[in-house]
VORO-525938 format. One record per residue: residue number from 0; residue in one letter; z, x, y of N, C-alpha, C, CB in turn. Coordinates in steps of 0.02 Angstrom, whole numbers. Each point is the difference from the previous one (the first is absolute). Glycine has a CB too. Example, Ala and Ser with C-alpha at 12.3 -4.5 7.8 and 13.67 -1.06 7.14 Angstrom:
BEGIN
<domi num="0" residu="a" n_w="390" n_u="660" n_v="-284" ca_w="0" ca_u="-45" ca_v="59" c_w="0" c_u="45" c_v="60" cb_w="62" cb_u="-95" cb_v="-59"/>
<domi num="1" residu="s" n_w="-98" n_u="77" n_v="112" ca_w="3" ca_u="42" ca_v="59" c_w="37" c_u="-39" c_v="55" cb_w="-108" cb_u="59" cb_v="-32"/>
# end
This chain:
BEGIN
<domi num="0" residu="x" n_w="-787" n_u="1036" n_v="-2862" ca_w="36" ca_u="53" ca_v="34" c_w="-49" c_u="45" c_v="36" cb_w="92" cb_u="-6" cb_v="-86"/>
<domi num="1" residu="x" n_w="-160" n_u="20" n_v="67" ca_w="-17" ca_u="30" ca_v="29" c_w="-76" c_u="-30" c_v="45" cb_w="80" cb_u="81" cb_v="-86"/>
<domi num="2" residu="x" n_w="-76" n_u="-109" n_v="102" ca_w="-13" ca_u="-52" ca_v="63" c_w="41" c_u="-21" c_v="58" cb_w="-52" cb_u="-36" cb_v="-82"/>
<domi num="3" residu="x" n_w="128" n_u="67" n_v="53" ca_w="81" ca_u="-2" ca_v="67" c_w="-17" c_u="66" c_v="12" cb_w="125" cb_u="-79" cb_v="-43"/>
<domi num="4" residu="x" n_w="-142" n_u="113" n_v="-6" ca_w="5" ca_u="78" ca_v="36" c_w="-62" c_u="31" c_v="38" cb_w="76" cb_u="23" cb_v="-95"/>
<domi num="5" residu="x" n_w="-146" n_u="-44" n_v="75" ca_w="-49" ca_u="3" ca_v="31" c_w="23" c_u="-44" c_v="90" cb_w="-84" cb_u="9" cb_v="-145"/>
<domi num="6" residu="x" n_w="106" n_u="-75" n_v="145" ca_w="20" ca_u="11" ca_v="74" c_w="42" c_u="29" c_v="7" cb_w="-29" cb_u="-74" cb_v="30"/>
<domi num="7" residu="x" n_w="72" n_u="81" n_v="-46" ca_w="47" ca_u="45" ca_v="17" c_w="-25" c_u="63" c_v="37" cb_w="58" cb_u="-46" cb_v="-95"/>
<domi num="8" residu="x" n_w="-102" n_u="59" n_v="70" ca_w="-36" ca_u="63" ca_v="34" c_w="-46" c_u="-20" c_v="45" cb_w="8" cb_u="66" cb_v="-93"/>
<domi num="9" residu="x" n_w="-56" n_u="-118" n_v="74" ca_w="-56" ca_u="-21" ca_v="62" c_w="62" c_u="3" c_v="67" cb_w="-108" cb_u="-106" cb_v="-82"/>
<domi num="10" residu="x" n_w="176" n_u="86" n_v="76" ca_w="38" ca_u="-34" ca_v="67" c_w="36" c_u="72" c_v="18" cb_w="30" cb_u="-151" cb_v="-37"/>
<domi num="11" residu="x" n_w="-21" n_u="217" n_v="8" ca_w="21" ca_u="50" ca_v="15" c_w="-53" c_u="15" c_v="16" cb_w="87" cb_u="18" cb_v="-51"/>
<domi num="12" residu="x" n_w="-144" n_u="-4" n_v="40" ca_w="-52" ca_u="45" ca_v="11" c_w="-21" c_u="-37" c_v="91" cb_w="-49" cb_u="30" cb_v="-167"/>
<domi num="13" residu="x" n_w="38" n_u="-98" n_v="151" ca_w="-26" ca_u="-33" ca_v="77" c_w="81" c_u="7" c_v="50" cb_w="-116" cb_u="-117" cb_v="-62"/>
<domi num="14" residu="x" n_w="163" n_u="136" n_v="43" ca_w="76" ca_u="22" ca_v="39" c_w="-18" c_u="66" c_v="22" cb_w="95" cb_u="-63" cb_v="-75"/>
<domi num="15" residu="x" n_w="-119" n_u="76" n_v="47" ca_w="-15" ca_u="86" ca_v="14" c_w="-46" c_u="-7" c_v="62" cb_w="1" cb_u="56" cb_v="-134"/>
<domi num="16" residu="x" n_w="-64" n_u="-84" n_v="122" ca_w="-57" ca_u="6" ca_v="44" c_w="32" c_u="-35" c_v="77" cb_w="-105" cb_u="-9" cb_v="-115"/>
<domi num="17" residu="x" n_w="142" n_u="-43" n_v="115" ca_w="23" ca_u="-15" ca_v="64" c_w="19" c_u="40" c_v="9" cb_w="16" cb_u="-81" cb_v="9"/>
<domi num="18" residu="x" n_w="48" n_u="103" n_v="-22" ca_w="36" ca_u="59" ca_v="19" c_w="-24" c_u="57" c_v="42" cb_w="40" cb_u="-31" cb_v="-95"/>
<domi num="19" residu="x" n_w="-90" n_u="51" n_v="53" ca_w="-39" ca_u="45" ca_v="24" c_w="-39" c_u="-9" c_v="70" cb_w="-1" cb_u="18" cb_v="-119"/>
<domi num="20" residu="x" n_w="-36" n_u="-68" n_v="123" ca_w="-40" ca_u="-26" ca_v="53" c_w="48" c_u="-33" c_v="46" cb_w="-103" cb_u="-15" cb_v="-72"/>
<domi num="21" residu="x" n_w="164" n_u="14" n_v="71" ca_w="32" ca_u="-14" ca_v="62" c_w="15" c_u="63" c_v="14" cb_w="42" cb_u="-111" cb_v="-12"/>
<domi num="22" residu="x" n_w="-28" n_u="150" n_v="-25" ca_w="16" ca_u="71" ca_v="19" c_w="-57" c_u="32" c_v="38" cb_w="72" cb_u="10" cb_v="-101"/>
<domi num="23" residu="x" n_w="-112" n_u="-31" n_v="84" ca_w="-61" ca_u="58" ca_v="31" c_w="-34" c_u="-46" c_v="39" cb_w="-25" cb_u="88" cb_v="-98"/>
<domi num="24" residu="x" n_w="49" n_u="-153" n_v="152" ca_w="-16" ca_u="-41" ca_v="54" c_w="49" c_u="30" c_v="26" cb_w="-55" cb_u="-105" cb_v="-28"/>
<domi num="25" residu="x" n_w="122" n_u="129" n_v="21" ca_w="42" ca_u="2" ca_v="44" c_w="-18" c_u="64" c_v="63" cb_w="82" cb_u="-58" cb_v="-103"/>
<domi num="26" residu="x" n_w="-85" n_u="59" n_v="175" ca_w="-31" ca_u="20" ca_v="40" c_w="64" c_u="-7" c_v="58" cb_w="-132" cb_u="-30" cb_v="-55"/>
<domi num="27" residu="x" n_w="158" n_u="102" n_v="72" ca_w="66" ca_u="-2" ca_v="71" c_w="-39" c_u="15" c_v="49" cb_w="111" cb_u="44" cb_v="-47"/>
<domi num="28" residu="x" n_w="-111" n_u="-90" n_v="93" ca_w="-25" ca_u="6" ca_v="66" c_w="58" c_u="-38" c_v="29" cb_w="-136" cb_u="7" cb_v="-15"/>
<domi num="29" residu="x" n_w="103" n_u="-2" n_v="95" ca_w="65" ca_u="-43" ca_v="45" c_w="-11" c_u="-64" c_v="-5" cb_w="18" cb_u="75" cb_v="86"/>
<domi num="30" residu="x" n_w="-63" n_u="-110" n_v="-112" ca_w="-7" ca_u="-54" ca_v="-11" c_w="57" c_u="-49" c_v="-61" cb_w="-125" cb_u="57" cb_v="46"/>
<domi num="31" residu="x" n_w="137" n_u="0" n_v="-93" ca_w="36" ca_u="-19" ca_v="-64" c_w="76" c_u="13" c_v="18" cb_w="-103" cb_u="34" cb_v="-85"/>
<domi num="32" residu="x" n_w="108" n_u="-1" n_v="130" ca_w="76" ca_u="19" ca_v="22" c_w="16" c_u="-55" c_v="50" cb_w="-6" cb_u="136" cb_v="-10"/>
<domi num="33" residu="x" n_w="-16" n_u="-161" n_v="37" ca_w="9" ca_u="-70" ca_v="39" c_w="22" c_u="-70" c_v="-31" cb_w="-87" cb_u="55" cb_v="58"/>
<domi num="34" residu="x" n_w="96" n_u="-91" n_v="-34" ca_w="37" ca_u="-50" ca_v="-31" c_w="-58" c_u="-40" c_v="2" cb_w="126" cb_u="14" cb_v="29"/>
<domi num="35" residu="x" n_w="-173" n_u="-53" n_v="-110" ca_w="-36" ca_u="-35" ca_v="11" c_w="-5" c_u="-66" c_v="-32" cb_w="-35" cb_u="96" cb_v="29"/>
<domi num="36" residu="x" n_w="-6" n_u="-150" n_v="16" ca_w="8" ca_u="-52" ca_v="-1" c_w="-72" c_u="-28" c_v="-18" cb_w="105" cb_u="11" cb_v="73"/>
<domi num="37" residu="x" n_w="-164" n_u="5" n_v="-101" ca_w="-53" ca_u="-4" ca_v="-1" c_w="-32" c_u="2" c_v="-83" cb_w="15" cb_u="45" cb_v="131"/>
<domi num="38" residu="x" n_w="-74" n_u="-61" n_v="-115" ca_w="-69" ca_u="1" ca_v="-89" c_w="53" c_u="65" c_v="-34" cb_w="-187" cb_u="-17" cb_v="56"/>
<domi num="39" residu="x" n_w="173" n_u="80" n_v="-34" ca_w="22" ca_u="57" ca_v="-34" c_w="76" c_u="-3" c_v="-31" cb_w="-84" cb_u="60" cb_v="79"/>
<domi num="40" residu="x" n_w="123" n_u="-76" n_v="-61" ca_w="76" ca_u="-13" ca_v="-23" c_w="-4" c_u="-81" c_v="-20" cb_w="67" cb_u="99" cb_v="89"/>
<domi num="41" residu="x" n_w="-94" n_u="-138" n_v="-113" ca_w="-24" ca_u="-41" ca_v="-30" c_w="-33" c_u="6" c_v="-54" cb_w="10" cb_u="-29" cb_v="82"/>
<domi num="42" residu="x" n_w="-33" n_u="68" n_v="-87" ca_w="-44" ca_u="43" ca_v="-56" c_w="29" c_u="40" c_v="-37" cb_w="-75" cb_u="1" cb_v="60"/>
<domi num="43" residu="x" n_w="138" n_u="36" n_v="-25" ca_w="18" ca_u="34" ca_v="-43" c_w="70" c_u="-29" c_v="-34" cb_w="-69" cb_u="91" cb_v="60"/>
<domi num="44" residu="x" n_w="88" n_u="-141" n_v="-13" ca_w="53" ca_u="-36" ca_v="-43" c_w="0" c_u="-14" c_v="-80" cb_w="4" cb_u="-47" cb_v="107"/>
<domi num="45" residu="x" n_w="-65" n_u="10" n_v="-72" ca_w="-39" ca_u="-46" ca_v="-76" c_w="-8" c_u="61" c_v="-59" cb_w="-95" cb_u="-99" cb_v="80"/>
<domi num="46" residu="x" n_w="61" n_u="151" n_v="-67" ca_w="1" ca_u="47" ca_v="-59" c_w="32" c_u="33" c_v="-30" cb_w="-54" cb_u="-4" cb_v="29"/>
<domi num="47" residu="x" n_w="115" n_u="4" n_v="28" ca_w="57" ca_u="20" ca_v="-31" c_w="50" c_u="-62" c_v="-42" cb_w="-12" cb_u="98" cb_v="101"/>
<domi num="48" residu="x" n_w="0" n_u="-147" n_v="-86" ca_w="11" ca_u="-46" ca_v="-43" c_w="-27" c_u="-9" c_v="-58" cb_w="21" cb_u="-32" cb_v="81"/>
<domi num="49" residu="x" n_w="-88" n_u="22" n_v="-69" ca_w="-47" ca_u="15" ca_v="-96" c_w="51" c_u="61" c_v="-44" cb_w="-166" cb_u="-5" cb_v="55"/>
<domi num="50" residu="x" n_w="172" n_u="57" n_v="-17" ca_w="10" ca_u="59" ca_v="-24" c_w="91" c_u="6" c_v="-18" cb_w="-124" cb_u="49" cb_v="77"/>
<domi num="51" residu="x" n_w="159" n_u="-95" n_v="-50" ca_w="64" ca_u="-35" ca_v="-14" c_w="2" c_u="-56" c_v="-75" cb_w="13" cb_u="12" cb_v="149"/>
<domi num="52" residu="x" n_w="-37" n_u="-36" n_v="-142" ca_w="-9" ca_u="-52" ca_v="-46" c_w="-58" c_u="4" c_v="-89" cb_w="29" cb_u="-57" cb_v="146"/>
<domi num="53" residu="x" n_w="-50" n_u="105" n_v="-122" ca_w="-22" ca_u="45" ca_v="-50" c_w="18" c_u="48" c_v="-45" cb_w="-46" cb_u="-26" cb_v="64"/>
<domi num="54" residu="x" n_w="87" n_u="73" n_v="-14" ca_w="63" ca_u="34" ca_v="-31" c_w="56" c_u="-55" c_v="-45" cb_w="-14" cb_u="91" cb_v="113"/>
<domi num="55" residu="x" n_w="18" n_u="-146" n_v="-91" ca_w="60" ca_u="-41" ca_v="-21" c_w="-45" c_u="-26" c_v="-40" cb_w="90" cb_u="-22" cb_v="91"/>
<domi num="56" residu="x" n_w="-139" n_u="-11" n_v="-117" ca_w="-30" ca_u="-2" ca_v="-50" c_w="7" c_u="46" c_v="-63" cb_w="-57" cb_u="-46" cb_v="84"/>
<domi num="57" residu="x" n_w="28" n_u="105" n_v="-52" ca_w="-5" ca_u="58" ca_v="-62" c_w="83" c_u="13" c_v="-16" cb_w="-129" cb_u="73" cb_v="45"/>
<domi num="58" residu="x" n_w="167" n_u="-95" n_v="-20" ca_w="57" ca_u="21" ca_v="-13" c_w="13" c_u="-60" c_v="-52" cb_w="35" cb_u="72" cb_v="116"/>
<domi num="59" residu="x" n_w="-41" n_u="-130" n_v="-109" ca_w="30" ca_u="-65" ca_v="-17" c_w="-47" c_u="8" c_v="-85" cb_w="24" cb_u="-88" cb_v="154"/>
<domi num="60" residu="x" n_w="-86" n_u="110" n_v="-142" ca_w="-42" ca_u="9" ca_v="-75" c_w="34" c_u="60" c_v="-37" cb_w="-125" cb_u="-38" cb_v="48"/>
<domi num="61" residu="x" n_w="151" n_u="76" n_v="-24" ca_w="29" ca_u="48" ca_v="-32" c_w="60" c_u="-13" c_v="-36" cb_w="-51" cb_u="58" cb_v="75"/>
<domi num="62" residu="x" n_w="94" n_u="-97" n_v="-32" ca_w="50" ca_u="-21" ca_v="-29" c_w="-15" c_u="-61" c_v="-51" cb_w="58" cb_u="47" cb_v="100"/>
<domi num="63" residu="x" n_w="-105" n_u="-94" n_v="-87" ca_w="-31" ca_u="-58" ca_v="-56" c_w="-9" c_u="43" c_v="-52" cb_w="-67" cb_u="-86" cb_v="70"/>
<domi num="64" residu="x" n_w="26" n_u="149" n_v="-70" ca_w="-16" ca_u="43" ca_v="-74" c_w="52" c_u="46" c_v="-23" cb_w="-116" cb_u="2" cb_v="27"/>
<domi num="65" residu="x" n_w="165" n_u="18" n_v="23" ca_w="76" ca_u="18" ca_v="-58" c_w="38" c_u="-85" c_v="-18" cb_w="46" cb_u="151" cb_v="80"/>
<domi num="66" residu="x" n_w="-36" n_u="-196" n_v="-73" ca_w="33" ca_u="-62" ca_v="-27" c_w="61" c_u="1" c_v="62" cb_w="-31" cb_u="7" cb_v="-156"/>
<domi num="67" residu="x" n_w="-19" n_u="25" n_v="212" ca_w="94" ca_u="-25" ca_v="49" c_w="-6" c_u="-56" c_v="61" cb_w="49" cb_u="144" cb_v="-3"/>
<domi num="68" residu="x" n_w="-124" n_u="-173" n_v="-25" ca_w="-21" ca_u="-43" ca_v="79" c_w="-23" c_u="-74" c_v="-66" cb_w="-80" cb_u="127" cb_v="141"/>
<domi num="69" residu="x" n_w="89" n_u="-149" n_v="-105" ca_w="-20" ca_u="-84" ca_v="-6" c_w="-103" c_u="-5" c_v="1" cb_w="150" cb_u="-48" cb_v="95"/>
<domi num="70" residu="x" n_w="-175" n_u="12" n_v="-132" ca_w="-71" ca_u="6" ca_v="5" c_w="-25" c_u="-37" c_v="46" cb_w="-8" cb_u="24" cb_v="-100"/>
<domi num="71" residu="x" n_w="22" n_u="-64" n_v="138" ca_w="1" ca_u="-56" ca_v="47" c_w="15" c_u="45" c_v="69" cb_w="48" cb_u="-107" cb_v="-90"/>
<domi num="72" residu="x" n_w="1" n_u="155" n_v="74" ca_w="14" ca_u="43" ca_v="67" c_w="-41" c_u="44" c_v="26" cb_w="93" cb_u="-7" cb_v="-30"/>
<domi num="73" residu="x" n_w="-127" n_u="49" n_v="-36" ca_w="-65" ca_u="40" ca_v="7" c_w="-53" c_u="-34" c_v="33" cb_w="28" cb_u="55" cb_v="-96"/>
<domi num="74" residu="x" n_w="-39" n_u="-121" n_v="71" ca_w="-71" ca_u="-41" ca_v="6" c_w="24" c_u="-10" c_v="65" cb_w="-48" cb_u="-65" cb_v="-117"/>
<domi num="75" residu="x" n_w="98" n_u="29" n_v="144" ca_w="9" ca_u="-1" ca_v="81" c_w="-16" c_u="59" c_v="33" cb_w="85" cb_u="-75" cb_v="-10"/>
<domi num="76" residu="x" n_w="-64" n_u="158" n_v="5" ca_w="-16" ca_u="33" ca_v="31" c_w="-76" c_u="27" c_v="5" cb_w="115" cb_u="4" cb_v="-16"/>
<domi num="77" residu="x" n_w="-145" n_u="-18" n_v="-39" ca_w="-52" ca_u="29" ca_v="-13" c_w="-42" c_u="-66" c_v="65" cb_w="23" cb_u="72" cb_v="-161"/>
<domi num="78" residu="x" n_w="-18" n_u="-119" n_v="152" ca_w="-35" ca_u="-43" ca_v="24" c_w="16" c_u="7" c_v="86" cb_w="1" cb_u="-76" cb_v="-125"/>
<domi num="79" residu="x" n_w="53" n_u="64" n_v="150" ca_w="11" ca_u="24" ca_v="70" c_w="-31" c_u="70" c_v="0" cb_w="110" cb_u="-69" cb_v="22"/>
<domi num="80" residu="x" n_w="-116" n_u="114" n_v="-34" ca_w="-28" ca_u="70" ca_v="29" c_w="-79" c_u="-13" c_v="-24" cb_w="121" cb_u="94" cb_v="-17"/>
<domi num="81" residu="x" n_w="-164" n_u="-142" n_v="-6" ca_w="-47" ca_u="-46" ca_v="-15" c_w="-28" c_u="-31" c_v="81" cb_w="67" cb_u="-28" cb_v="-136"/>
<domi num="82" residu="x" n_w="-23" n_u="-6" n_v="126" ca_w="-10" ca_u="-23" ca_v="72" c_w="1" c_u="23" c_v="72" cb_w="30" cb_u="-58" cb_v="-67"/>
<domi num="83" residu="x" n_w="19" n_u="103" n_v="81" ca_w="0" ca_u="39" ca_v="42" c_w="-56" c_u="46" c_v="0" cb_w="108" cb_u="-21" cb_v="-2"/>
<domi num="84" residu="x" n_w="-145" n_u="49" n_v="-43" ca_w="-47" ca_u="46" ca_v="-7" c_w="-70" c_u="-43" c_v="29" cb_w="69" cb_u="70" cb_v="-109"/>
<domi num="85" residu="x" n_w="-78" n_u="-126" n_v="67" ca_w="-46" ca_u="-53" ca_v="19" c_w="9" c_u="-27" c_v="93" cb_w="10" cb_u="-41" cb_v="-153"/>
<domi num="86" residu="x" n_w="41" n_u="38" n_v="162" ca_w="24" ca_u="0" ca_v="82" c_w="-34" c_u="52" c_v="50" cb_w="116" cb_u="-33" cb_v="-45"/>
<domi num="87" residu="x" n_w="-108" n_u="89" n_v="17" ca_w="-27" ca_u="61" ca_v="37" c_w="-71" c_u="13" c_v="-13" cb_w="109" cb_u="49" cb_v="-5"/>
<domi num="88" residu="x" n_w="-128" n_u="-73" n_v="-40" ca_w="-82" ca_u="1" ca_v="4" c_w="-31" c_u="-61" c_v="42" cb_w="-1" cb_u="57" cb_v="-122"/>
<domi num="89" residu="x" n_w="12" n_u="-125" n_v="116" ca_w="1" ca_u="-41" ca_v="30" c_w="-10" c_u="35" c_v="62" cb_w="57" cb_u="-73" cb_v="-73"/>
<domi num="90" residu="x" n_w="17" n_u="76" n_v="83" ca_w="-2" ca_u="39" ca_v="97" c_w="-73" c_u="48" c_v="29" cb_w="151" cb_u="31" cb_v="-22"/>
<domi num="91" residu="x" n_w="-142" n_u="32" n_v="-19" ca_w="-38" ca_u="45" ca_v="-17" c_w="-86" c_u="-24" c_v="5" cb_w="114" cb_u="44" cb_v="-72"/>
<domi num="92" residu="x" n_w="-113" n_u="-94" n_v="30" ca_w="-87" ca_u="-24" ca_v="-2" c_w="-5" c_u="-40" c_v="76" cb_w="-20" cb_u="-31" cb_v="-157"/>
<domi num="93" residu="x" n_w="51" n_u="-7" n_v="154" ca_w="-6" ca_u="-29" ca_v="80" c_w="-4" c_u="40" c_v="62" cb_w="60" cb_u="-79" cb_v="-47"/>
<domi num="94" residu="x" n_w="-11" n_u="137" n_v="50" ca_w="-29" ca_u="42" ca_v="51" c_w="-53" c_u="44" c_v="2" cb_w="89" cb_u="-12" cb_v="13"/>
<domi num="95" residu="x" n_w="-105" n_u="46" n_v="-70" ca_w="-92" ca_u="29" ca_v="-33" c_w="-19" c_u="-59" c_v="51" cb_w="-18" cb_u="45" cb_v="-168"/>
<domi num="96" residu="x" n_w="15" n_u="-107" n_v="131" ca_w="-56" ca_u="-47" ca_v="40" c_w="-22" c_u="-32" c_v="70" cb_w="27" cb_u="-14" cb_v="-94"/>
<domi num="97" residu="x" n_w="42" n_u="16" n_v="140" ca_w="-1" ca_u="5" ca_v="71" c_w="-15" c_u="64" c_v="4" cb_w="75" cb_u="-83" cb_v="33"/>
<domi num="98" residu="x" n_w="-64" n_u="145" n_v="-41" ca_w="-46" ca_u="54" ca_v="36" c_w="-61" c_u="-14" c_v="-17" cb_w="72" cb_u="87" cb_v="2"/>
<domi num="99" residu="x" n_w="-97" n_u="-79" n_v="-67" ca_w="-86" ca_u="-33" ca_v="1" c_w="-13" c_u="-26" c_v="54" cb_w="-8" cb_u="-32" cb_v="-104"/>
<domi num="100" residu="x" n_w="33" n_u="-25" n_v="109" ca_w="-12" ca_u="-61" ca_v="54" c_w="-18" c_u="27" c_v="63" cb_w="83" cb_u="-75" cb_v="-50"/>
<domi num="101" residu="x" n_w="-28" n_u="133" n_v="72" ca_w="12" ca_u="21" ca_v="71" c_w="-74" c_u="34" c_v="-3" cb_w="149" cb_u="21" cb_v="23"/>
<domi num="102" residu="x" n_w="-147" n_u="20" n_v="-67" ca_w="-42" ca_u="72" ca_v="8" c_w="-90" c_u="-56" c_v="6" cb_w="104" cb_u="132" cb_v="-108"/>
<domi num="103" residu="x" n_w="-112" n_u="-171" n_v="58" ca_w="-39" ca_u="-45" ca_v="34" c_w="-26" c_u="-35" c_v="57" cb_w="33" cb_u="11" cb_v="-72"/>
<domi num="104" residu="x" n_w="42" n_u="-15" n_v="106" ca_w="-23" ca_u="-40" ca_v="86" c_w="-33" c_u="62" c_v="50" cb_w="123" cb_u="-97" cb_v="4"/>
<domi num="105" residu="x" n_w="-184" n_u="72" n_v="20" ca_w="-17" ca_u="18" ca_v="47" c_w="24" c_u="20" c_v="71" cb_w="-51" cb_u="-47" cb_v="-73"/>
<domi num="106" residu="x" n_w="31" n_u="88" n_v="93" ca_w="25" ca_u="10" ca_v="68" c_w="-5" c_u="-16" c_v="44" cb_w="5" cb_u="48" cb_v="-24"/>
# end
């Protein structure tokens, strides 16, 4: 039990920190009021997805530790907001590494 509740908290505590850090990326310019089709609204889809599916995790573990969710249902959610997270770093490391790249080419 208390190895469910230790994540339980590692997955609230790292819910929190997205949260937060999308909050404090978020930036209104005329750029964001426009309708966009590009890296940046691609980017933020995706994190708002981690940050979707995470919530539904911590929700689905919560309910696994009152007796009102299925354990199979938890482990599915936990594992999709798993993946999605792993998705956005993926993304994330690959673009770090083309700017390297760029900032490397000569002029």
């Amino acid at each position: 039990m208390n190895n469910i509740s230790s994540a339980l908290n590692a997955y609230q505590q790292a819910l929190s920190r997205i949260g937060n850090a999308a909050k404090a990326t978020t930036i209104t310019t005329a750029e964001n009021t426009a309708p966009q089709n590009n890296f940046q609204s691609m980017v933020t889809t995706a994190i708002q997805g981690v940050e979707k599916s995470t919530r539904s995790a911590e929700e689905a573990s919560l309910a696994g530790l009152a007796g009102k969710a299925d354990i199979q249902d938890v482990v599915l959610a936990v594992s999709n907001a798993e993946v999605a997270l792993e998705t956005v770093v993926a993304v994330r490391d690959t673009a770090i590494k083309a700017y390297k790249e760029i900032m490397q080419m000569t002029i």
